[in-house]
NUPA-793538 format. One record per residue (C-alpha): residue in three letters; x, y, z. Coordinates in Angstrom, 1 decimal. Each point is the difference from the previous one (the first is absolute). Layout:
<sites>
SITE  residuo    east   north      up
SITE      ALA       X       Y       Z
...
</sites>
This chain:
<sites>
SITE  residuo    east   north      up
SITE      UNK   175.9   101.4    99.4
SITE      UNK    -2.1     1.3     2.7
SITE      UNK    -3.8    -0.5     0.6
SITE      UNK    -1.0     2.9    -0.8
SITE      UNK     2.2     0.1    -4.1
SITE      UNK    -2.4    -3.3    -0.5
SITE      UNK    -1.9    -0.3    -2.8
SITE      UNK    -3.3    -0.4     0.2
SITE      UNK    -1.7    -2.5    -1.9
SITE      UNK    -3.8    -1.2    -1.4
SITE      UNK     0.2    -3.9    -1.6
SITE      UNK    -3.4    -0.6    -2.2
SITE      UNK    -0.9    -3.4     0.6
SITE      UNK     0.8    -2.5     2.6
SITE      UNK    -0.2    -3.3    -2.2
SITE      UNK     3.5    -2.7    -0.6
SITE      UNK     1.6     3.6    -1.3
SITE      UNK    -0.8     2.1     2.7
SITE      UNK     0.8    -2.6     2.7
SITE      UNK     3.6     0.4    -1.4
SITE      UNK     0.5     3.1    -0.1
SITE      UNK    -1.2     0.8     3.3
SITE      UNK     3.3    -2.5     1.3
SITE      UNK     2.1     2.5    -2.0
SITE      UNK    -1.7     3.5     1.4
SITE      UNK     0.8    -1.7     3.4
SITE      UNK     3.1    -1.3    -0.8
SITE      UNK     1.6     3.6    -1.4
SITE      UNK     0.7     2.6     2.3
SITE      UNK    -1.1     3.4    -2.7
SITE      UNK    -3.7    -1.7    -0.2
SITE      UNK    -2.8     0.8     2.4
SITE      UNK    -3.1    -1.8    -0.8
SITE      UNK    -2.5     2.4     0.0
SITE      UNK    -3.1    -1.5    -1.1
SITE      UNK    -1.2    -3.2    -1.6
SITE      UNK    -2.9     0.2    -3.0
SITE      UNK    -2.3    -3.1    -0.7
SITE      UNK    -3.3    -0.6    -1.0
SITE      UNK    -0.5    -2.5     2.9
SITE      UNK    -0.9     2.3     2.8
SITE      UNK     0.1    -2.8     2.3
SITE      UNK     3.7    -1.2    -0.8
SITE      UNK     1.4     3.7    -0.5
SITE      UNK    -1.2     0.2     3.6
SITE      UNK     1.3    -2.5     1.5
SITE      UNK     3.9     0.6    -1.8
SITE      UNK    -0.8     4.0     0.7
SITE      UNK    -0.1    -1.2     3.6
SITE      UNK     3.0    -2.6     0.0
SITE      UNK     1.9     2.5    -1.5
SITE      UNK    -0.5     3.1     1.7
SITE      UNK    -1.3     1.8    -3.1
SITE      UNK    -2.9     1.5    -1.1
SITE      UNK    -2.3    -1.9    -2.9
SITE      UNK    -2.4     1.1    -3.2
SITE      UNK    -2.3    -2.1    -2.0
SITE      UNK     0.9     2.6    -3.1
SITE      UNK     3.1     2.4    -0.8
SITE      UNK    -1.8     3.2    -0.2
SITE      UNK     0.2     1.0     3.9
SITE      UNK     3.9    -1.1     0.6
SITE      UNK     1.5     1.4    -3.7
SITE      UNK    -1.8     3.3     1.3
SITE      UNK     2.4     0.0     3.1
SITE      UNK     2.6     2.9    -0.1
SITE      UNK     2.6    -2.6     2.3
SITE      UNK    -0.5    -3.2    -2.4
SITE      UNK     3.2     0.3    -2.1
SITE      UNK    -0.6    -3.1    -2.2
SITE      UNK    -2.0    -3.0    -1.0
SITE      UNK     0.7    -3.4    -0.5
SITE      UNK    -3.0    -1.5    -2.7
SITE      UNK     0.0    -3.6     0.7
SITE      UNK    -4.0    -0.6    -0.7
SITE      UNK    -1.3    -2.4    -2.4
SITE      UNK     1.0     0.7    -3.6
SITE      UNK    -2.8     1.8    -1.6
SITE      UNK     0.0     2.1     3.0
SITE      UNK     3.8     1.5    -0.9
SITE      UNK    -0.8     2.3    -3.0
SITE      UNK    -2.8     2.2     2.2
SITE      UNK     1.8    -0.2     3.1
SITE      UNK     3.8     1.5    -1.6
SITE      UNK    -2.0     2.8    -1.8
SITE      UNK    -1.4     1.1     3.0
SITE      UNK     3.2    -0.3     2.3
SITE      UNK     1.8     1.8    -2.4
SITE      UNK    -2.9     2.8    -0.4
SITE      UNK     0.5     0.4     3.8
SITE      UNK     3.6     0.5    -0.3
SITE      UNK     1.3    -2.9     1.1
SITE      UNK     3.0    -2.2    -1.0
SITE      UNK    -1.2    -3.3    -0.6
SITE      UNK     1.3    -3.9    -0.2
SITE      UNK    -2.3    -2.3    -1.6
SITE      UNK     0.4    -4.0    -0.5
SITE      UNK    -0.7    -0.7    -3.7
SITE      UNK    -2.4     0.5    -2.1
SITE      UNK    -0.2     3.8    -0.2
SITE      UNK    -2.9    -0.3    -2.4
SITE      UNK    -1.8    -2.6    -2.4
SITE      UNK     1.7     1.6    -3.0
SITE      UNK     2.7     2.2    -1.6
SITE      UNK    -2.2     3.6     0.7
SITE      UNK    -0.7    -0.7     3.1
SITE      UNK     3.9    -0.7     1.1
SITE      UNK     1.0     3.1    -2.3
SITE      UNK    -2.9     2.1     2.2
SITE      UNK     1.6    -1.1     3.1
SITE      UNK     3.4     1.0    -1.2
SITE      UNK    -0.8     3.4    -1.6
SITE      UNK    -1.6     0.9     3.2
SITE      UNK     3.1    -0.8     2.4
SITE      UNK     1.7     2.1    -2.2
SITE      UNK    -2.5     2.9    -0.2
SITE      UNK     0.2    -0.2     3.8
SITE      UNK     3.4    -0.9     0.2
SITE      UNK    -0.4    -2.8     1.9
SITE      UNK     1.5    -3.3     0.8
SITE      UNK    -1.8    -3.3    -1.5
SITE      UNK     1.8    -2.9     0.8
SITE      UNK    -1.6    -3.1    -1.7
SITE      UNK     1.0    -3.2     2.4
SITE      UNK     2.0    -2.1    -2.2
SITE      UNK     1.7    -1.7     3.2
SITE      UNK     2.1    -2.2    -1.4
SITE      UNK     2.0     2.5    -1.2
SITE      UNK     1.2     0.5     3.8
SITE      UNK     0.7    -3.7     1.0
SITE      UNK     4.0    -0.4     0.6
SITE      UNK     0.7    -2.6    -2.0
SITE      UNK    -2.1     1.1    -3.2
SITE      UNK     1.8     3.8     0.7
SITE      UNK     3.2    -1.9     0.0
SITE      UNK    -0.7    -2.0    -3.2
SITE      UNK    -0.9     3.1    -1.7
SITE      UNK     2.7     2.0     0.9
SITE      UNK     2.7    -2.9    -0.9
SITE      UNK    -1.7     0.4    -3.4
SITE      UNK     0.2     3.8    -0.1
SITE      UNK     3.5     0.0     1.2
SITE      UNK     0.8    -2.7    -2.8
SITE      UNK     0.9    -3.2     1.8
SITE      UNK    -1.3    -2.1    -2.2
SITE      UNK     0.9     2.3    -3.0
SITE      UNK    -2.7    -0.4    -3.2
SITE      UNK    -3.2    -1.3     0.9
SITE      UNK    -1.4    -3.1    -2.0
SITE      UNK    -2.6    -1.6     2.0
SITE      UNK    -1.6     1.1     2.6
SITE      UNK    -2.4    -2.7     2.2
SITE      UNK    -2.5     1.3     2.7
SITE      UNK    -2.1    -2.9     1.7
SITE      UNK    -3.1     1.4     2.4
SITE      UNK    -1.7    -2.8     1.7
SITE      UNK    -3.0     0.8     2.5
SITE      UNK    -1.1    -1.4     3.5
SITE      UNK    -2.2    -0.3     1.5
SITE      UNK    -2.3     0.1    -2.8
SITE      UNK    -2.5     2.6     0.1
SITE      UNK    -3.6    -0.2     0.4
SITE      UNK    -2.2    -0.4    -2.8
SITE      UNK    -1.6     3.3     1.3
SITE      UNK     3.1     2.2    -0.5
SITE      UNK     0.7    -1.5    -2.8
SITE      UNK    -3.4     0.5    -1.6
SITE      UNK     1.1     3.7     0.5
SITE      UNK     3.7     0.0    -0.4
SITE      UNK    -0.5     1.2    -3.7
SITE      UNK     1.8    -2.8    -1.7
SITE      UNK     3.3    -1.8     0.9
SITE      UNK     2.4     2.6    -2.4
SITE      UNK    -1.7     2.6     2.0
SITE      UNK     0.1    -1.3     3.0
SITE      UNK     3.2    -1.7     0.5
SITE      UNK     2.1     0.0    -3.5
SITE      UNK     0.2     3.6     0.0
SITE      UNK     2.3     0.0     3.0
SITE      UNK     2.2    -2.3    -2.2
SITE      UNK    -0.4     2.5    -3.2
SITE      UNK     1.1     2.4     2.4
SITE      UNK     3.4    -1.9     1.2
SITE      UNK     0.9    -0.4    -3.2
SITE      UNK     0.0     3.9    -0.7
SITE      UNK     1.9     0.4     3.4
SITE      UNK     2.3    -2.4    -0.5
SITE      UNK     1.4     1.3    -4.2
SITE      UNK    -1.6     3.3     0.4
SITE      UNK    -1.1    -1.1    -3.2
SITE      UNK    -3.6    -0.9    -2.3
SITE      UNK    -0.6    -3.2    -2.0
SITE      UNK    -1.2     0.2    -3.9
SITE      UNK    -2.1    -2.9     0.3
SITE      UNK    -2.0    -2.5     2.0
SITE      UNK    -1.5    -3.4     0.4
SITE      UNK    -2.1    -1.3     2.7
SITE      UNK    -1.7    -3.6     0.4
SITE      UNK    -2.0    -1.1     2.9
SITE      UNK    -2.1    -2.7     1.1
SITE      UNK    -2.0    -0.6     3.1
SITE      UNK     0.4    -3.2     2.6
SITE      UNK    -2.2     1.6     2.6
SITE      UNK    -3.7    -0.4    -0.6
SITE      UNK    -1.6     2.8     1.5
SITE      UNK     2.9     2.4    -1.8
SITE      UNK    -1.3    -1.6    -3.2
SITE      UNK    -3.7     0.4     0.4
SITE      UNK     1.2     3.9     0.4
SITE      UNK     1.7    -0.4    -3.2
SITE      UNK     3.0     1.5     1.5
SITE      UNK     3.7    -2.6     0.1
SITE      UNK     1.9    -1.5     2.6
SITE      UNK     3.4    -0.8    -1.8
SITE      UNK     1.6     2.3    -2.7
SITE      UNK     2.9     0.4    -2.0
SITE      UNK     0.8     3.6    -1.7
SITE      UNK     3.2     0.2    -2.2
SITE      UNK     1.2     3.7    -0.8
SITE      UNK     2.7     0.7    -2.8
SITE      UNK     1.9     3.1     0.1
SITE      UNK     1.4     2.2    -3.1
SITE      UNK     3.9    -1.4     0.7
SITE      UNK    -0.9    -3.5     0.0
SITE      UNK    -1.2    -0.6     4.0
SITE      UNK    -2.0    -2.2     1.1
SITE      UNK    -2.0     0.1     3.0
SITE      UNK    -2.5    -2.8     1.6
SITE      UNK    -2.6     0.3     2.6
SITE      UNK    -1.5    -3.4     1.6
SITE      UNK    -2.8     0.8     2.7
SITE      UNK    -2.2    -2.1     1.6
SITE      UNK    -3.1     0.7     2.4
SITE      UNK     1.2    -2.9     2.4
SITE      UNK     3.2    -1.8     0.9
SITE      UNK    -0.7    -2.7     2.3
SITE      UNK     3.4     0.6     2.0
SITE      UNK    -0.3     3.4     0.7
SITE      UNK     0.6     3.6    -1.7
SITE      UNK     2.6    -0.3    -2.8
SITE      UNK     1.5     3.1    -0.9
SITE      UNK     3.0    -0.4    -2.4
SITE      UNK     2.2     2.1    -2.5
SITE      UNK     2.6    -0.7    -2.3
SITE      UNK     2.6     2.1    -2.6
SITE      UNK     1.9    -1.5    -1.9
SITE      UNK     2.9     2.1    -2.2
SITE      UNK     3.2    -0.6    -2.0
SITE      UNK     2.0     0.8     3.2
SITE      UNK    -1.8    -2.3     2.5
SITE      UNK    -3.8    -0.7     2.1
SITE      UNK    -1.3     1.9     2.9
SITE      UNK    -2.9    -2.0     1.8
SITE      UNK    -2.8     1.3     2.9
SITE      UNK    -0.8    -3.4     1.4
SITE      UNK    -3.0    -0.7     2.5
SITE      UNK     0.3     0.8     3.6
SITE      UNK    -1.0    -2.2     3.2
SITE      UNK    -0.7     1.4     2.8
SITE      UNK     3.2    -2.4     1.8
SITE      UNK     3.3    -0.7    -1.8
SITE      UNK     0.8    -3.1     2.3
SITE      UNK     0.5    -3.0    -2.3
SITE      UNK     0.1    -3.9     0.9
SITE      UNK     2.3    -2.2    -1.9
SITE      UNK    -0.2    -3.7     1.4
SITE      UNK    -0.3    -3.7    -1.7
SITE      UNK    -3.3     0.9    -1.7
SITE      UNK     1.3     3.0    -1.6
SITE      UNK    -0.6     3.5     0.3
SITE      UNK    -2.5     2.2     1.6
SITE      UNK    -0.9     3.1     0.1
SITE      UNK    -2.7     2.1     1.1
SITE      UNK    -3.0     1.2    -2.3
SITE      UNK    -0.3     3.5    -1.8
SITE      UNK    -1.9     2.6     1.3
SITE      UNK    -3.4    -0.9     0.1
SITE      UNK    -1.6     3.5    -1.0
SITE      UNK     0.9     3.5    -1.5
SITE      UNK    -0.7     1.8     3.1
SITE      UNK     2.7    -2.2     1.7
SITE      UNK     2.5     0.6    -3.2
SITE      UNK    -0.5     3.4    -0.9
SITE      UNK    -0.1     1.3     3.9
SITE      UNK     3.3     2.2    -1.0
SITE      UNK    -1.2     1.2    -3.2
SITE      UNK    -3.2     1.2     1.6
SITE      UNK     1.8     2.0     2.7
SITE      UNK     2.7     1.5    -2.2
SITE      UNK    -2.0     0.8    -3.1
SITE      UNK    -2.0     2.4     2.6
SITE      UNK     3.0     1.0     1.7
SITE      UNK     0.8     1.5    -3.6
SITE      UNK    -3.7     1.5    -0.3
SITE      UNK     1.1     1.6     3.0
SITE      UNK     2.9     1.6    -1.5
SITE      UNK    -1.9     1.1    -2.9
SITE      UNK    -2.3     1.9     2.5
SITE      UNK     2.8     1.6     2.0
SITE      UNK     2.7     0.6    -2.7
SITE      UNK    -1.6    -0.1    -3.3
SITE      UNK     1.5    -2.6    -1.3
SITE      UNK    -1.6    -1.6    -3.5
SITE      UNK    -2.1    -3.1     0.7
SITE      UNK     1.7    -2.9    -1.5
SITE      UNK    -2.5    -1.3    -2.5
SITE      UNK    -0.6     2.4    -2.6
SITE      UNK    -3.2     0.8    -1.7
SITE      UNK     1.2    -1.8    -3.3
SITE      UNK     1.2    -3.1     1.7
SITE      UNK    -3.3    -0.5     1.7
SITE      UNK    -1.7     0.6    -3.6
SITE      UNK     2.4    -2.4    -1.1
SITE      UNK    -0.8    -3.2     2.5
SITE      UNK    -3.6     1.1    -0.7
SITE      UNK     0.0    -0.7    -4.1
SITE      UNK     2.6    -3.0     0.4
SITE      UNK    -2.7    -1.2     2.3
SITE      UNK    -3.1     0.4    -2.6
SITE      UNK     2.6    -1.1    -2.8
SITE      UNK     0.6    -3.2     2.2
SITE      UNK    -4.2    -0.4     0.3
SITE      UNK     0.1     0.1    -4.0
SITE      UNK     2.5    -1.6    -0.7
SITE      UNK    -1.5    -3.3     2.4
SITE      UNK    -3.5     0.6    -2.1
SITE      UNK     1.2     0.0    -3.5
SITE      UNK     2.9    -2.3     0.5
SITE      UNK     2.6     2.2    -1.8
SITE      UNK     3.1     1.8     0.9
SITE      UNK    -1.2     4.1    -0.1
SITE      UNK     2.4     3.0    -0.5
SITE      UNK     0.1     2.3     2.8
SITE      UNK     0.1     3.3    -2.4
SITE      UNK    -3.2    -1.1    -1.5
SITE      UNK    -1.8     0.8     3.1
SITE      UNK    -2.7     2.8    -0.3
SITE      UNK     2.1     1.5     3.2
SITE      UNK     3.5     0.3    -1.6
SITE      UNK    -0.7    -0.4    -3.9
SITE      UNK     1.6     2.9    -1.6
SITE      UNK     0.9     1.7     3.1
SITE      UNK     4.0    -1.5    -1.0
SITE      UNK     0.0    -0.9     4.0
SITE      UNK     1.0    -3.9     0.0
</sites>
C-alpha cells in the first residue's frame, strides 16, 4: 500500500491503552497516525511532537476533519460512551477498547448508531487475535477434540495494577473477566444457562475498594458443559494466560509464552525462563492484527468480528458474575432483565 491509500487515524487517549496501540499504528503499513487526543495538554504535546502528528485536548476539532478516516477510543472508561456517539455522528468508523458504555442502553445506542450510519464498530476483544488462542478455537470449531465437556480458562495478572486504576476499572468482571466471558463465546460460538462466581480479596487496598483480587466463576451450558474461569489481579511469576478444552475425542491447550524457548536441563533439574511479564508484551500480535482487521473493515466492508449481541452477552455474564459473588448463589442467565423473555440464551 502506498502512502498516499493510508488510513488516517485519531487515538482518544494516550494512557497504558493508547501507548499500545500507537506500537500497532506504527507497526502496520494501512495506518497513518494522524492525531493524538488527551486531556493532558502537556503529554499530548510532547507524543504529537515524537510522533510527527498533530494533538487535541478534546475530539471535537479532529472528528470534524474531512481526511480523519477513523478513531481509535482508548480513553478512560466513562469517557467511551460520549466519545463513540460522537465519532460515529461525524461519520467515522470507530474501534474502541471495552467498555462501550456503563450499561445495556448505552452499548445498544452505540450499536444502533453504527448501523444507522453504516459504520464499522469494532469493540477490542484482543484476545480473540492472539495465535495460539485463534488456533485453540479453531481446533474446537473444526472438531478436534469432538464434544465439548469442560472447558478451563486461567487469567492471571502482572504487574498488578495501581490502586488508582483500579479504584476506576469498574470492578474486576468488568475489567478483566469479561475478556474471559468473551473467549468462551469465541471459542463454542455458544451461551451458558447459568453462572456462579466466588471471590475474595488478598490485596488490602483492593479490599478497602470492596472490589476482589482472586475469583472463580463456573458456567453450565444447556448440553451438559462446563466451563471455569480462575483470574487473579497478581501472579507473582509473571502474566499467566492459559486455556484448556477438553472433548470426548481429545484436549487442545494455549499454554503461556516466554519471550525465549532456550531451556537448561543439568544435575539440579530443569530451567526455564519466566512468562511474559505483562499483556502488552503478550498480546503485541493480537494488538496489531485485530487493527489490521479494523482496517479491512474500513477498506472492504467486512463485518467486525464481535457482534452487537455478543458484546451484550459478556456485559450481563459480567453483572450476573457481580451477583452471583454478592448473594452467594448460582443465577440463571435467562433471568437477566437484559435477555428474560427475549428467548436469546
Amino acid at each position: 500500500m502506498s502512502l498516499i491509500d493510508r488510513k488516517n487515524v485519531v487515538l482518544l487517549g494516550l494512557g497504558r491503552a493508547g501507548k499500545f496501540h500507537i506500537q500497532s499504528i506504527q507497526a502496520i503499513p494501512g495506518l497513518r497516525l494522524k492525531c493524538v487526543v488527551d486531556v493532558d495538554e502537556a503529554r499530548a504535546k510532547r507524543l504529537a511532537a515524537e510522533l510527527e502528528c498533530a494533538y487535541a485536548t478534546d475530539v471535537d476539532a479532529p472528528l470534524g476533519q474531512a481526511d480523519v478516516d477513523a478513531v481509535i477510543v482508548a480513553s478512560p472508561t466513562h469517557e467511551h460512551f460520549g466519545q463513540i456517539q460522537n465519532a460515529l455522528k461525524a461519520g467515522k468508523p470507530v474501534f474502541t477498547e471495552k467498555p462501550l458504555g456503563s450499561d445495556l442502553n448505552e452499548i445498544d445506542t452505540c450499536f444502533d448508531l453504527a448501523k444507522r450510519y453504516d459504520l464499522p464498530l469494532f469493540v477490542g476483544f484482543n484476545r480473540r487475535f492472539d495465535p495460539s488462542f485463534a488456533s485453540l478455537a479453531a481446533g474446537v470449531q473444526a472438531g478436534q477434540v469432538g464434544v465439548l465437556q469442560m472447558l478451563r480458562v486461567t487469567s492471571r495478572d502482572s504487574p498488578l495494577p495501581t490502586m488508582e486504576y483500579i479504584s476506576t476499572s469498574h470492578g474486576i468482571f468488568h475489567d478483566c473477566i469479561v475478556h474471559d466471558f468473551d473467549m468462551l463465546r469465541f471459542i463454542t460460538s455458544r451461551n451458558p444457562v447459568e453462572i456462579f462466581a466466588v471471590g475474595s480479596s488478598f490485596v488490602e487496598g483492593i479490599g478497602k475498594l470492596n472490589d476482589l483480587d482472586n475469583v472463580l466463576v463456573t458456567l453450565k451450558y444447556d448440553d451438559g458443559m462446563i466451563a471455569s474461569i480462575d483470574v487473579n489481579r497478581f501472579a507473582a511469576y509473571g502474566y499467566d494466560q492459559r486455556i484448556e478444552v477438553f472433548g470426548s475425542e481429545g484436549m487442545l491447550q494455549a499454554e503461556n509464552r516466554a519471550p525465549v524457548s532456550t531451556v537448561l536441563s543439568n544435575k539440579e533439574g530443569l530451567h526455564r525462563p519466566t512468562i511474559e511479564h505483562s499483556f502488552p508484551s503478550r498480546y503485541k500480535e493480537a494488538y496489531q492484527r485485530e487493527l489490521v482487521e479494523f482496517l479491512e473493515c474500513i477498506n472492504e466492508g467486512k463485518p467486525a468480528p464481535v457482534a452487537h449481541e455478543e458484546v451484550r452477552m459478556s456485559f450481563i455474564l459480567s453483572e450476573l458474575g457481580e451477583q452471583s459473588h454478592r448473594e452467594n448463589k448460582p443465577l440463571k442467565v435467562s433471568d437477566h432483565p437484559g435477555l428474560a423473555g427475549s428467548g436469546s440464551v
